[in-house]
C-alpha positions in Angstrom: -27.3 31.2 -18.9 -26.6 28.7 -16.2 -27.7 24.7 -16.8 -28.5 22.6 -14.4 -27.4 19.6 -14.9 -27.5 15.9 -13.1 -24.7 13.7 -12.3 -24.4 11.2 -14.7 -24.2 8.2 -12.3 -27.2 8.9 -10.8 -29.2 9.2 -14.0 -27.7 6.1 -15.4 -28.6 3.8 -12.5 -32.3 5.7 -12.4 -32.3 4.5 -16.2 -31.4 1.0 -15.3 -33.9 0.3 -12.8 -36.6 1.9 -15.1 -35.8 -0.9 -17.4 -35.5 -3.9 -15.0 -38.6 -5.8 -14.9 -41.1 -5.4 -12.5 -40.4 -8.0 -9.6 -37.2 -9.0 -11.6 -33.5 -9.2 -10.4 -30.8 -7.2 -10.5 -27.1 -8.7 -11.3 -25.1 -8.1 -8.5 -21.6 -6.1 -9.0 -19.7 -6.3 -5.5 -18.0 -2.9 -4.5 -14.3 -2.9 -3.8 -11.8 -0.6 -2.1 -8.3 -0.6 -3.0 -5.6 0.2 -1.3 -2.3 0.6 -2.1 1.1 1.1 0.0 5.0 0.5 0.0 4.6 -3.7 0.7 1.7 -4.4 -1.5 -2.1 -4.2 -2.7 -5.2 -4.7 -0.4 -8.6 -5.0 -1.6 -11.6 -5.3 -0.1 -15.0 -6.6 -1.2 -18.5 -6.7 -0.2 -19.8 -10.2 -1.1 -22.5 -11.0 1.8 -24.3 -13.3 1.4 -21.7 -15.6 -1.0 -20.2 -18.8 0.1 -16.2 -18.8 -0.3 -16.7 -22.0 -2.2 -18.3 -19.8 -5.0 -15.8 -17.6 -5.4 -12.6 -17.4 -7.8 -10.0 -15.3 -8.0 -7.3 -14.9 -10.5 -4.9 -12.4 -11.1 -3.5 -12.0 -15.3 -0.6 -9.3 -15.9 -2.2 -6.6 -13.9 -5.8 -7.2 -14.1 -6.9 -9.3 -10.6 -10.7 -10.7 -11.5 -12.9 -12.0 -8.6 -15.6 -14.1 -9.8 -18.8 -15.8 -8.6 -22.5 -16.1 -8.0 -24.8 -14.3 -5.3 -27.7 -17.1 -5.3 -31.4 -15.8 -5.1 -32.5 -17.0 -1.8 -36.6 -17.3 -2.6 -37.8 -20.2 -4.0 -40.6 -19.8 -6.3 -43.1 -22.4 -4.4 -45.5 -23.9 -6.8 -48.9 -21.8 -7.3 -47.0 -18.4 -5.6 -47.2 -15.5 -7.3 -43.5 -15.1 -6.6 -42.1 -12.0 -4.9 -43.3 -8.7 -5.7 -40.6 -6.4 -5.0 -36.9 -7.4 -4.9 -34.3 -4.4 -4.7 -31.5 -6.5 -3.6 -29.0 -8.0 -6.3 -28.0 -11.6 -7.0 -26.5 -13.7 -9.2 -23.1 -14.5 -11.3 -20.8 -11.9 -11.3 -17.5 -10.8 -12.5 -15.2 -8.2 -11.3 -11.9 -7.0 -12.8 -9.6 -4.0 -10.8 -6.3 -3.2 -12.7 -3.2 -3.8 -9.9 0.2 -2.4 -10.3 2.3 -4.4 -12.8 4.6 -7.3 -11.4 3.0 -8.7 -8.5 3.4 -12.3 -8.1 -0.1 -14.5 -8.3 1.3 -17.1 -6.2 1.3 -14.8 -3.6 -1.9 -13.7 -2.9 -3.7 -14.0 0.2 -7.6 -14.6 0.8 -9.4 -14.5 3.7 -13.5 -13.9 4.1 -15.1 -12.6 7.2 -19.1 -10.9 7.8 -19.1 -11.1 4.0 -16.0 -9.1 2.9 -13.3 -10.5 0.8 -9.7 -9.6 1.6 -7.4 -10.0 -0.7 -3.4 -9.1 0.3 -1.2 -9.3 -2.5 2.4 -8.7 -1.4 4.8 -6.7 -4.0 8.3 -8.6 -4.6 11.5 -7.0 -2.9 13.0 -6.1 -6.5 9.5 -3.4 -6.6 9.6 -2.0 -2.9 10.9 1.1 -2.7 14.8 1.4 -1.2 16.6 3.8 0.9 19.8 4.8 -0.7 22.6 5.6 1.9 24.6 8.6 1.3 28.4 7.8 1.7 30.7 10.8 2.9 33.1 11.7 0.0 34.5 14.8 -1.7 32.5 16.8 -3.9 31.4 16.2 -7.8 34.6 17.4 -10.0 37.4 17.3 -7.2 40.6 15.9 -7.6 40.7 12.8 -4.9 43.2 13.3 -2.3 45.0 9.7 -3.0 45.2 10.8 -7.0 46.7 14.1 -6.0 49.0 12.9 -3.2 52.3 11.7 -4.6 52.1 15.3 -7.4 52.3 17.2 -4.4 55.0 16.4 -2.7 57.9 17.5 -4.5 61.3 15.0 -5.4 59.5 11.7 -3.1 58.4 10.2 -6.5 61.8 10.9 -8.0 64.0 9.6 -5.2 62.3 6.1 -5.3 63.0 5.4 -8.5 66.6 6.5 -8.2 67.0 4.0 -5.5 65.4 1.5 -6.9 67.6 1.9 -10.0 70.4 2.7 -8.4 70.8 -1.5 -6.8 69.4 -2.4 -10.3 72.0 -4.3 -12.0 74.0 -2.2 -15.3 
């Protein structure tokens, strides 16, 4: 027996509309794309429509949160019913995305253009990855030819010392 079943996403945010009120608003929750690569962390973020002046950002241990408000642009006039229908979000918002651990805060860069905040955040040298160089050498578990030299040659190791004591006072 085969159940159809719907996504969960879908049925939650159907849920959520069906209990916003009538004509009320929405909070707004910016969407954000990270993306991460061998230098660093950038992340982008819709915010149209918000003034850089109302945004914050802080970045704690791993956890970078980007905070601030989406104002309602209608003004209720005074005897107006008010609008009817409002599908767009607004107001305060608060948004937390978990970085990779050990990036510096004082680092960060911000920039906002067309309503998307880009945020750079440079990883430190000791965290970028490192090419190791392969030296030339013998293989693992050989005798070195320098350790290996003077053992091989027969009576050279012998006759220095016999000079050397021979001049040696008795």
């Amino acid at each position: 027996m085969a159940i159809l079943m719907e996504p969960i996403a879908p049925w939650l945010r159907d849920l959520n509309r069906f209990l916003a009120q009538e004509g009320g608003i929405n909070t707004y929750v910016p969407p954000a794309d990270v993306l991460v690569d061998d230098d660093g962390v950038t992340i982008y973020m819709d915010v149209p429509g918000v003034n850089r002046d109302n945004l914050e950002i802080d970045l704690d241990n791993e956890v970078l949160t980007v905070r601030g408000e989406r104002q309602v642009p209608y003004r209720e006039e005074d005897g107006s019913a008010g609008p009817r229908r409002i599908e767009r979000t607004f107001g305060r918002f608060e948004r937390s995305i978990r970085v990779p651990r050990g990036l510096d805060p004082e680092s960060i860069e911000a920039s906002m253009a067309d309503g998307v905040l880009r945020l750079r955040i440079p990883k430190p040298e000791t965290m970028k990855p490192r090419k190791i160089e392969i030296k030339e050498g013998t293989a693992a578990g050989s005798p070195t030819i320098e350790g290996t030299a003077q053992e091989s040659r027969p009576g050279e190791g012998a006759t220095e010392q016999s000079e050397q004591g021979a001049g040696a006072p008795a």
